[in-house]
Backbone as CSV, one residue per row, in Angstrom:
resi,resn,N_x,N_y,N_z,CA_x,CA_y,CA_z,C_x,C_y,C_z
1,UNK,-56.182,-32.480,17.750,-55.761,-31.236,18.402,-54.254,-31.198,18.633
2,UNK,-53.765,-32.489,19.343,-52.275,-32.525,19.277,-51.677,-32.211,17.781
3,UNK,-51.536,-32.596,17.064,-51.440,-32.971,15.699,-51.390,-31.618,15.137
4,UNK,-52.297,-30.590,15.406,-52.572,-29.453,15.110,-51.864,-28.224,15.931
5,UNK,-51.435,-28.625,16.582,-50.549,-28.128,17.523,-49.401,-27.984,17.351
6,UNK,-48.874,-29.183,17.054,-47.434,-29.698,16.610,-47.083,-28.760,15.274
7,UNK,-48.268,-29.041,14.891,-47.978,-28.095,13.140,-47.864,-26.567,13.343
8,UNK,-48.617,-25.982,14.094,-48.591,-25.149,14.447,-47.129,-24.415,14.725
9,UNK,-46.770,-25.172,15.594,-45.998,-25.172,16.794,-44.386,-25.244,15.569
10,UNK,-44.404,-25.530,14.884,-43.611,-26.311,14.004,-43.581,-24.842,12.779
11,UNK,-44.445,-24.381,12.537,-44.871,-23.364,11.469,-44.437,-22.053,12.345
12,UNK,-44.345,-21.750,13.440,-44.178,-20.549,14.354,-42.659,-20.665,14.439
13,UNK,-41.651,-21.784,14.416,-40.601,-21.981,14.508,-39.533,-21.398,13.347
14,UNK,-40.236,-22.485,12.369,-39.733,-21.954,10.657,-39.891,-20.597,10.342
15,UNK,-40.846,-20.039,11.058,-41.305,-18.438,10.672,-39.584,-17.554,11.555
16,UNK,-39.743,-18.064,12.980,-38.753,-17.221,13.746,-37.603,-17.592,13.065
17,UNK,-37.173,-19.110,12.704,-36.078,-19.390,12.133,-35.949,-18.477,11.114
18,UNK,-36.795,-18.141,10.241,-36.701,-17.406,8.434,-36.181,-15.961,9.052
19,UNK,-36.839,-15.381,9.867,-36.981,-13.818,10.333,-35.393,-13.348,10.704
20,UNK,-35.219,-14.525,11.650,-33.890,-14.412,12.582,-32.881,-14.311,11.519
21,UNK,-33.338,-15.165,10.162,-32.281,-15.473,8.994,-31.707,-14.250,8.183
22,UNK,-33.124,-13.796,8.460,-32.831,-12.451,7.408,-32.633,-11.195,8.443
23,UNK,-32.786,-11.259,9.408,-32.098,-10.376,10.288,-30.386,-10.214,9.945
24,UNK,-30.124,-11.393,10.745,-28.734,-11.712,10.767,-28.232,-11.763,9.307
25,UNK,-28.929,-11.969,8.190,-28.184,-11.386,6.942,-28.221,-9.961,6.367
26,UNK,-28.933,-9.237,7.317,-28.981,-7.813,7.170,-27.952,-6.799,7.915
27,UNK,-27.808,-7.566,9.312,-26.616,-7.306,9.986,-25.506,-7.534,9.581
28,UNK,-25.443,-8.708,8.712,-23.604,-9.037,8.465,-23.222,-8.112,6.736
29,UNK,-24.594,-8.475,6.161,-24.075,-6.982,4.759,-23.965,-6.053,5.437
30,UNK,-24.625,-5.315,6.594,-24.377,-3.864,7.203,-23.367,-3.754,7.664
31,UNK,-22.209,-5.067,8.345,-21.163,-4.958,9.099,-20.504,-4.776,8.054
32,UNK,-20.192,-5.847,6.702,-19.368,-6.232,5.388,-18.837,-4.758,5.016
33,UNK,-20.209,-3.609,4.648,-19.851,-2.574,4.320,-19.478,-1.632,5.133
34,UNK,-19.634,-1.722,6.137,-18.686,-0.852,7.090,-17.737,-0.952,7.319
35,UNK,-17.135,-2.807,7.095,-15.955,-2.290,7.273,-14.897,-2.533,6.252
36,UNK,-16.061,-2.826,4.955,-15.060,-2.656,3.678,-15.085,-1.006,3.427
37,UNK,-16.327,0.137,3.765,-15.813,1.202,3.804,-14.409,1.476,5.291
38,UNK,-14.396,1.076,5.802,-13.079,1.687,7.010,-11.894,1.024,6.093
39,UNK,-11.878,-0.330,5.920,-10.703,-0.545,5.002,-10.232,0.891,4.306
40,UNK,-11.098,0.826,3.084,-11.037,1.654,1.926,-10.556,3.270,2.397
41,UNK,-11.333,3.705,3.742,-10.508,4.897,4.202,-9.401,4.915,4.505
42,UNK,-8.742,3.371,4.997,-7.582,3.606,6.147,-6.719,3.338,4.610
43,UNK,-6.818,2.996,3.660,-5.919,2.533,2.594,-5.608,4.399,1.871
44,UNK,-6.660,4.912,1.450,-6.976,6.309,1.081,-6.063,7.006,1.845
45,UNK,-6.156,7.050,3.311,-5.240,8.544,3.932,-3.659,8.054,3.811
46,UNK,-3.896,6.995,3.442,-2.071,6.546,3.475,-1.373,7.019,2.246
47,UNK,-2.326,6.529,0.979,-2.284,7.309,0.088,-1.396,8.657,-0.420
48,UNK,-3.000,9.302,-0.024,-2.924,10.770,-0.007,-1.948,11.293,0.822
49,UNK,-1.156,10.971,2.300,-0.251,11.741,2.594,0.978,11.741,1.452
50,UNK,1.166,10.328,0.511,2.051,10.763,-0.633,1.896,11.235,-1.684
51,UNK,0.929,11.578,-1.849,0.381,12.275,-3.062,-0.833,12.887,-2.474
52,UNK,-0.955,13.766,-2.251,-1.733,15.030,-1.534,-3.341,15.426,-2.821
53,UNK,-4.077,15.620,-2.046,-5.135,15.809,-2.917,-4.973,16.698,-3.712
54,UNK,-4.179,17.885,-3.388,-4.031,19.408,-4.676,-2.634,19.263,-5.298
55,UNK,-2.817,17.907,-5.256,-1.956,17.037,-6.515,-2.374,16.622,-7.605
56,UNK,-3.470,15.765,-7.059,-4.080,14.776,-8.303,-5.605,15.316,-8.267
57,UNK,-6.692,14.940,-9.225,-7.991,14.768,-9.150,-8.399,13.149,-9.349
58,UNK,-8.101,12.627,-9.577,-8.580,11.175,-9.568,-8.741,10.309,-8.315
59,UNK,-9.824,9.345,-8.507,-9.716,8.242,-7.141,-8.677,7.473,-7.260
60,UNK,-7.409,7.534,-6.177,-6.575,6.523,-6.318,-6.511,5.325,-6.609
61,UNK,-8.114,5.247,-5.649,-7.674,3.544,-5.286,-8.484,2.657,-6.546
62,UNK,-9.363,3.621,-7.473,-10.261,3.358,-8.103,-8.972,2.534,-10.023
63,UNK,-7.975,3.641,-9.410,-6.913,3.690,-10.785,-5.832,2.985,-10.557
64,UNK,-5.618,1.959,-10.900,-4.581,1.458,-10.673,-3.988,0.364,-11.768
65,UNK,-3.249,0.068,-11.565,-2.143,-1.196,-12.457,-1.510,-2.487,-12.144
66,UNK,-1.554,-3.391,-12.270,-1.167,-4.881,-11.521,0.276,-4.645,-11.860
67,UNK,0.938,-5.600,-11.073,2.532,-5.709,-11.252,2.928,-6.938,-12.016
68,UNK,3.763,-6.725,-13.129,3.754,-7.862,-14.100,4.988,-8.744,-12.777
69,UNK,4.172,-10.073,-12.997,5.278,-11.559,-12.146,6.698,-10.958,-12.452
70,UNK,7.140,-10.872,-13.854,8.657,-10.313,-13.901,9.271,-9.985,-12.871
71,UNK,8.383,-8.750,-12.285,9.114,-7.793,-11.589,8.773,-8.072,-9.773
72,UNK,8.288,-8.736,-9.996,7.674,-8.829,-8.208,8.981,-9.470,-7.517
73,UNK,10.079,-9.773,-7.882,11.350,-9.848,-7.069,12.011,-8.491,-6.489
74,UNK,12.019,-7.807,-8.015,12.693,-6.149,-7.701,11.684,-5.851,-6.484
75,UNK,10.693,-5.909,-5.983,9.500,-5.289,-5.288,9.638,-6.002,-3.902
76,UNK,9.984,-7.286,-3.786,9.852,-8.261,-2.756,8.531,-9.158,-2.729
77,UNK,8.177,-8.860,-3.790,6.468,-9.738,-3.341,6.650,-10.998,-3.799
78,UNK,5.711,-11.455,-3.627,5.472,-13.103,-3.735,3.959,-13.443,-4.252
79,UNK,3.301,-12.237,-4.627,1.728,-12.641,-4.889,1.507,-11.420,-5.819
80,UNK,0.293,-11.411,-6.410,-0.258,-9.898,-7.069,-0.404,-8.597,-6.526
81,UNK,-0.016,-7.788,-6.949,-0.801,-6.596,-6.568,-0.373,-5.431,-6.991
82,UNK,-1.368,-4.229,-6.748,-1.956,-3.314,-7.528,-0.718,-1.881,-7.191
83,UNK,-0.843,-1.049,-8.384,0.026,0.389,-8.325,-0.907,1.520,-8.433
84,UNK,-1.000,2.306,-7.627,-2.147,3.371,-7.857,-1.307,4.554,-8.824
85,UNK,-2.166,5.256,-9.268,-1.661,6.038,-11.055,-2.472,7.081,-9.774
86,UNK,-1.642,8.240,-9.630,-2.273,9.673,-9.379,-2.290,10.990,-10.743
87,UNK,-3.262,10.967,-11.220,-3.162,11.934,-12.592,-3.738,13.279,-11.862
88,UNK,-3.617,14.194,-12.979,-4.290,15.774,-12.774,-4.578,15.871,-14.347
89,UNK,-5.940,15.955,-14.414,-6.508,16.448,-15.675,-6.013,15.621,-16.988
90,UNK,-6.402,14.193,-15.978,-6.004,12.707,-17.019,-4.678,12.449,-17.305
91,UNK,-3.524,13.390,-17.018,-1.986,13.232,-16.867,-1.550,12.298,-15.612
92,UNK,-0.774,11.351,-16.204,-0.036,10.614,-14.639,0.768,11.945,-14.491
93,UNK,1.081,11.924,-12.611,1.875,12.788,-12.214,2.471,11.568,-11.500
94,UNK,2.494,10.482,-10.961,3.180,10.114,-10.136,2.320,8.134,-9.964
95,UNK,3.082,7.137,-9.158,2.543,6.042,-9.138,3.180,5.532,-7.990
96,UNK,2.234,5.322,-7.029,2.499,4.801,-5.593,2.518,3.169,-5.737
97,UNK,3.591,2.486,-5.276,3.968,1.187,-5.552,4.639,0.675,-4.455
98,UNK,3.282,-0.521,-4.251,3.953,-1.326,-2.926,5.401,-1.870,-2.885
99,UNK,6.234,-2.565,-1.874,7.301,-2.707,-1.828,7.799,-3.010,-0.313
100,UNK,8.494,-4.607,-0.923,8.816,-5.010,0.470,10.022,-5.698,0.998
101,UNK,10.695,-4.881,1.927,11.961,-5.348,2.094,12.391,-7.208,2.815
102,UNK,13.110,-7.720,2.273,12.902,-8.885,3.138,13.909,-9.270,3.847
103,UNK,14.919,-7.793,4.378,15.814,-7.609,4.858,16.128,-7.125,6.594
104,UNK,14.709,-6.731,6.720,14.786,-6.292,8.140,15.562,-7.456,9.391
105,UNK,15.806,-6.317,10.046,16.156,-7.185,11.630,15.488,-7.941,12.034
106,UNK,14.114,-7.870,11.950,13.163,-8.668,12.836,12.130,-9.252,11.681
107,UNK,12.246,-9.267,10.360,11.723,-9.724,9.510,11.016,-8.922,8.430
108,UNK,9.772,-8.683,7.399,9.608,-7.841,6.519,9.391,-6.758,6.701
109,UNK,9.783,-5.794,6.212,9.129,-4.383,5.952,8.450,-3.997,4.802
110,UNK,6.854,-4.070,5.120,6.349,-3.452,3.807,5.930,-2.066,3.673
111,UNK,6.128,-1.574,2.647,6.281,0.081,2.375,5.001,0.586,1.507
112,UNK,4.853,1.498,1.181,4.226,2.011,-0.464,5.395,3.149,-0.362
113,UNK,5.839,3.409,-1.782,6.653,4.362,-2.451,6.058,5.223,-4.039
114,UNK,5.638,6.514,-3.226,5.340,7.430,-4.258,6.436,7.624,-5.155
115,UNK,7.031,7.717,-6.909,7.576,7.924,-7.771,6.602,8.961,-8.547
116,UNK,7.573,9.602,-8.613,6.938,10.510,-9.692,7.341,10.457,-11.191
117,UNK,6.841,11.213,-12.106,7.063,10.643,-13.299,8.452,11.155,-13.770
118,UNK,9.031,12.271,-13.026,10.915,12.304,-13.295,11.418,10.909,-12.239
119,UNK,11.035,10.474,-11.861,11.542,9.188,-11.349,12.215,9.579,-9.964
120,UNK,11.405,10.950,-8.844,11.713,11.289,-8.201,10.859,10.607,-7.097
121,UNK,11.308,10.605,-5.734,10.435,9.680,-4.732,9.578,11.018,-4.501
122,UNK,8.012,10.903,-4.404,6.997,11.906,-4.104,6.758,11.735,-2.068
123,UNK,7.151,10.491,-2.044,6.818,10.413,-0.624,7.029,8.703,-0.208
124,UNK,7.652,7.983,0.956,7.399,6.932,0.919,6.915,6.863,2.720
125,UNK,6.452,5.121,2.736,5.557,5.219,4.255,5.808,3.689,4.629
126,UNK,6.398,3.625,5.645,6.492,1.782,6.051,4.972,1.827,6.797
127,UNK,4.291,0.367,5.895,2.656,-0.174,6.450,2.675,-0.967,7.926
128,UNK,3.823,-1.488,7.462,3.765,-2.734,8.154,4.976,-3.059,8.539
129,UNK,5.818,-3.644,9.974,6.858,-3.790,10.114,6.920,-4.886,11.702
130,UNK,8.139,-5.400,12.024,8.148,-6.100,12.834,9.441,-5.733,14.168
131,UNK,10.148,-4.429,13.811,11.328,-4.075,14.105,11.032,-3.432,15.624
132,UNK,12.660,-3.796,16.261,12.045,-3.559,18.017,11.644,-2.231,17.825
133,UNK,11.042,-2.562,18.935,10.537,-0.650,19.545,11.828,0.105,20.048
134,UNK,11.769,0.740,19.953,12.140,2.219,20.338,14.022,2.288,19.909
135,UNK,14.094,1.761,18.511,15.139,1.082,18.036,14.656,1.141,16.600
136,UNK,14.473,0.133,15.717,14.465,-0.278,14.269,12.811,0.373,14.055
137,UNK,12.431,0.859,14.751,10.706,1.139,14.616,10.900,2.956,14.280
138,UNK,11.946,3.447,14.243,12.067,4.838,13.819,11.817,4.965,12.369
139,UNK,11.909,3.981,11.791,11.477,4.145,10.220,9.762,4.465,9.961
140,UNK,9.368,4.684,11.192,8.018,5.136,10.623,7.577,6.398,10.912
141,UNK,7.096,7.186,10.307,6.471,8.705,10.435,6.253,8.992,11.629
142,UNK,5.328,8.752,12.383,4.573,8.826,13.924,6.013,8.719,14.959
143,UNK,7.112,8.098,14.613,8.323,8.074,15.617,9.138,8.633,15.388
144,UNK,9.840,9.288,13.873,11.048,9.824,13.493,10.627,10.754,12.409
145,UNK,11.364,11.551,11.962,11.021,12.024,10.722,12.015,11.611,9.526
146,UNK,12.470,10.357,10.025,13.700,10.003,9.271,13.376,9.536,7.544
147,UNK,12.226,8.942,7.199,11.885,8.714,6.000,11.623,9.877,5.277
148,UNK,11.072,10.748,5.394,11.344,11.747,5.116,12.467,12.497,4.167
149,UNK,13.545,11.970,4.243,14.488,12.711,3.749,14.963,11.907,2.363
150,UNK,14.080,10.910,2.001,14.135,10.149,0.572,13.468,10.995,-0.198
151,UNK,12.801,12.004,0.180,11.685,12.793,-0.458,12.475,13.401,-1.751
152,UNK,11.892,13.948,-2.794,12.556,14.113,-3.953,14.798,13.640,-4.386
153,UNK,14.038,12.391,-3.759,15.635,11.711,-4.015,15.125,10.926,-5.111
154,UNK,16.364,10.248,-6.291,15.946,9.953,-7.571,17.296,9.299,-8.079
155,UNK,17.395,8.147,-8.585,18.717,7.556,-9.031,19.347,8.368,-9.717
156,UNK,19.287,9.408,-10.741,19.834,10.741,-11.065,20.303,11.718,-10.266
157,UNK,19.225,12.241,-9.155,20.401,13.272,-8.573,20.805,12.611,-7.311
158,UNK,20.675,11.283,-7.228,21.567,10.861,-5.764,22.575,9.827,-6.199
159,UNK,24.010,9.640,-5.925,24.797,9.009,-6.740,24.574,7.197,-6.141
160,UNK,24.842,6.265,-6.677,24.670,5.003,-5.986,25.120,4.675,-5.007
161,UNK,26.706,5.147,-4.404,27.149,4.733,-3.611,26.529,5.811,-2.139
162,UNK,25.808,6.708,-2.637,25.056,8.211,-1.334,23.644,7.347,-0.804
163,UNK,23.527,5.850,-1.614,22.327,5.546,-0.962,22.391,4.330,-0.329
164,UNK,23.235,4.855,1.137,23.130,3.697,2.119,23.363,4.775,3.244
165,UNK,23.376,4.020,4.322,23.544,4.734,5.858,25.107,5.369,5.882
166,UNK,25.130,6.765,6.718,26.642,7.232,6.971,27.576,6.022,7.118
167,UNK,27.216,5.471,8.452,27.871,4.559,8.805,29.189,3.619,7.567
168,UNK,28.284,3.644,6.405,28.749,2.960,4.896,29.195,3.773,4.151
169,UNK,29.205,4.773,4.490,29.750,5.652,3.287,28.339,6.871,2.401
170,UNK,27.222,6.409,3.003,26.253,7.423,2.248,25.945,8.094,2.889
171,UNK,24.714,8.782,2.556,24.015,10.359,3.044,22.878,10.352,4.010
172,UNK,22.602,8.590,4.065,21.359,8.640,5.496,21.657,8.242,6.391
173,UNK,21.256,9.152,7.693,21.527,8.451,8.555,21.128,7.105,9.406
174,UNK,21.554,6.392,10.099,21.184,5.169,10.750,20.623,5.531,12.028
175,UNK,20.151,4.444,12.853,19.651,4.555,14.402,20.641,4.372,15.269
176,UNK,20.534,4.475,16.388,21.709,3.839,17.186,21.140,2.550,17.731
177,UNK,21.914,1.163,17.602,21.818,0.450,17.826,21.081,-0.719,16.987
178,UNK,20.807,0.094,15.816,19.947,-0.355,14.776,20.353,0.137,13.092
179,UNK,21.132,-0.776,12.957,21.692,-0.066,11.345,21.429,-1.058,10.619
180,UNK,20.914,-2.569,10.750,20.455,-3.211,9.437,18.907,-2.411,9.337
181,UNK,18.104,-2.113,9.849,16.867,-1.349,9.667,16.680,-0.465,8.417
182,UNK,17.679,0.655,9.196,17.412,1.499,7.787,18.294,1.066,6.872
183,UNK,19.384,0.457,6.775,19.612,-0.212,5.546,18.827,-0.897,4.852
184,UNK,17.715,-1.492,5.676,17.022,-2.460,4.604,16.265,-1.429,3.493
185,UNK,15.486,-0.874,4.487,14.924,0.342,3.843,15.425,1.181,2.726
186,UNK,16.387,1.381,2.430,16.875,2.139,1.861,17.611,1.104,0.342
187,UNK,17.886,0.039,0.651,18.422,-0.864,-0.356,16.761,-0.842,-1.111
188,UNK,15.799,-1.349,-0.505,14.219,-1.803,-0.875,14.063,-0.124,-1.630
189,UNK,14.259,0.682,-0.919,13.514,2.136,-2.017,14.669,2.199,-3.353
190,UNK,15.577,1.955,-3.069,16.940,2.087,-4.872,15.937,0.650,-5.612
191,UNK,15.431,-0.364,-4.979,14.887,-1.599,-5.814,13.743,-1.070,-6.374
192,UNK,12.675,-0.511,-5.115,11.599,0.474,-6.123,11.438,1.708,-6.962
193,UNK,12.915,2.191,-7.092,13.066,3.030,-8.088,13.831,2.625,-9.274
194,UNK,14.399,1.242,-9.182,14.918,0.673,-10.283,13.730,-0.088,-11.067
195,UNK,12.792,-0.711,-10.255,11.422,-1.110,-11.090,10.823,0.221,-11.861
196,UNK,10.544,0.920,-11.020,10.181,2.218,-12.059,10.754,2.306,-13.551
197,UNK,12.163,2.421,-13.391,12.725,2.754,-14.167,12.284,1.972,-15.716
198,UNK,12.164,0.653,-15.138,12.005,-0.272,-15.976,10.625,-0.346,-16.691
199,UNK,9.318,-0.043,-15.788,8.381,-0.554,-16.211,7.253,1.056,-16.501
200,UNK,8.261,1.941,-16.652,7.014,3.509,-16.602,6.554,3.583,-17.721
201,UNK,7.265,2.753,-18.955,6.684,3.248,-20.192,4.936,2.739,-20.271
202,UNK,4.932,1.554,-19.255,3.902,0.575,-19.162,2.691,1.785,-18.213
203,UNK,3.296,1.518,-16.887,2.815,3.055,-15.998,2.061,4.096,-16.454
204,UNK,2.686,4.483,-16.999,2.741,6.036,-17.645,2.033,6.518,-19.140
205,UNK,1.624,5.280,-19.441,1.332,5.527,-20.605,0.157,6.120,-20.603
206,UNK,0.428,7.600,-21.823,-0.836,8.345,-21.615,-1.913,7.997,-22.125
207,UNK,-1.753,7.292,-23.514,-2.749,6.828,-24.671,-3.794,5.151,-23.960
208,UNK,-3.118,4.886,-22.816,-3.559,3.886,-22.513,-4.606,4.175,-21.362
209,UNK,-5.911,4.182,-21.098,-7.065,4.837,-20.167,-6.778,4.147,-18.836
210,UNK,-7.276,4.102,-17.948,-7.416,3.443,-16.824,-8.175,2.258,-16.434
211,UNK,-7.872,1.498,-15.897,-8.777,0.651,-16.264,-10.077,0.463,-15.205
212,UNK,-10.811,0.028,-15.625,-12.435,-0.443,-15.500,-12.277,-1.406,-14.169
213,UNK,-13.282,-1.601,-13.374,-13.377,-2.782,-12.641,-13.447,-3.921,-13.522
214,UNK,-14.242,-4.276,-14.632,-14.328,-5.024,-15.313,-12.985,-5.527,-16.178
215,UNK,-12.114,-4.894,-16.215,-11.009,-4.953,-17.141,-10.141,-5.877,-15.909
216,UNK,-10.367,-5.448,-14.481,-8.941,-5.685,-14.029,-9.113,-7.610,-13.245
């Protein structure tokens, strides 16, 4: 009877153990995709404020292009990563490309920078930054409207020496109390429009499809 008990007792355990198992692996795929979908949104609206939906028809995040090693200095990176291709009716119109200054006051600034295919800026957005508050932190949308004004600027119609802060001799302005900031910024967007320059034939190419999950 003991004996039978034990087994018992032993078999009721393994059962709750198995149940509990597959509970808790039902909960953590349910969490995984929730919050690989919130990722995937919060990456999307950042996007789209530079390239606007009654811009393109394609999934951004679905289209994209790796950055050849070459160039990941012009960019600031140090690892891989991806360029989203915004087309309309299978045409690139434009290619949002990460980019990171390693110039800031308080350490990196990473960006995405919309280019369009005249090699005009469509829109750019600092992600990520470390710069004091209420000082070097105006470089972002939600505090200034100061980025903003790179908007259809383009190594063609802005001359080299117009792209630095008044303070230097160019056409943007600085913060008070904070002028390596937007300098960094602004040196890092002439670097991501000089990669452009270099690599759109690659970009841009129409004859070349998009690629596949499987491809990339």
């Amino acid at each position: 009877m003991i004996l039978q008990s034990v087994r018992q007792n032993a078999l009721a355990l393994a059962l709750f153990a198995l149940i509990t198992a597959l509970v808790l692996s039902s909960v953590n795929n349910l969490t995984a995709d929730r919050i690989a979908n919130a990722e995937r949104l919060v990456a999307q609206k950042a996007l789209l404020e530079i390239v606007p939906p009654d811009r393109h028809d394609n999934d951004l995040l679905m289209d994209t292009r790796p950055i050849p090693e070459q160039f990941w200095p012009l960019l600031g990176l140090d690892e891989s990563a991806d360029i989203y291709i915004a087309r309309s009716n299978g045409i690139p119109i434009a290619a949002i490309i990460p980019s990171i200054s390693r110039d800031g006051y308080s350490g990196d600034i990473a960006m995405i920078v919309g280019v369009n295919v005249d090699g005009s800026i469509a829109g750019a957005r600092v992600v990520d930054h470390r710069e004091t508050p209420g000082l070097g932190d105006k470089i972002e949308l939600r505090k200034s409207q100061w980025i903003l004004d790179f908007d259809g600027r383009s190594l063609k119609n802005t001359a080299t020496s117009a792209w630095a802060v008044k303070k230097n001799g160019g056409e943007f302005d600085q913060f008070t109390g904070a002028t390596i900031t937007p300098r960094a910024v602004i040196n890092q967007l002439v670097s991501t429009l000089n990669y452009f320059e270099q690599d759109k034939s690659r970009l841009l190419n129409l004859d070349q499809p998009p690629l596949t999950q499987s491809q990339k």
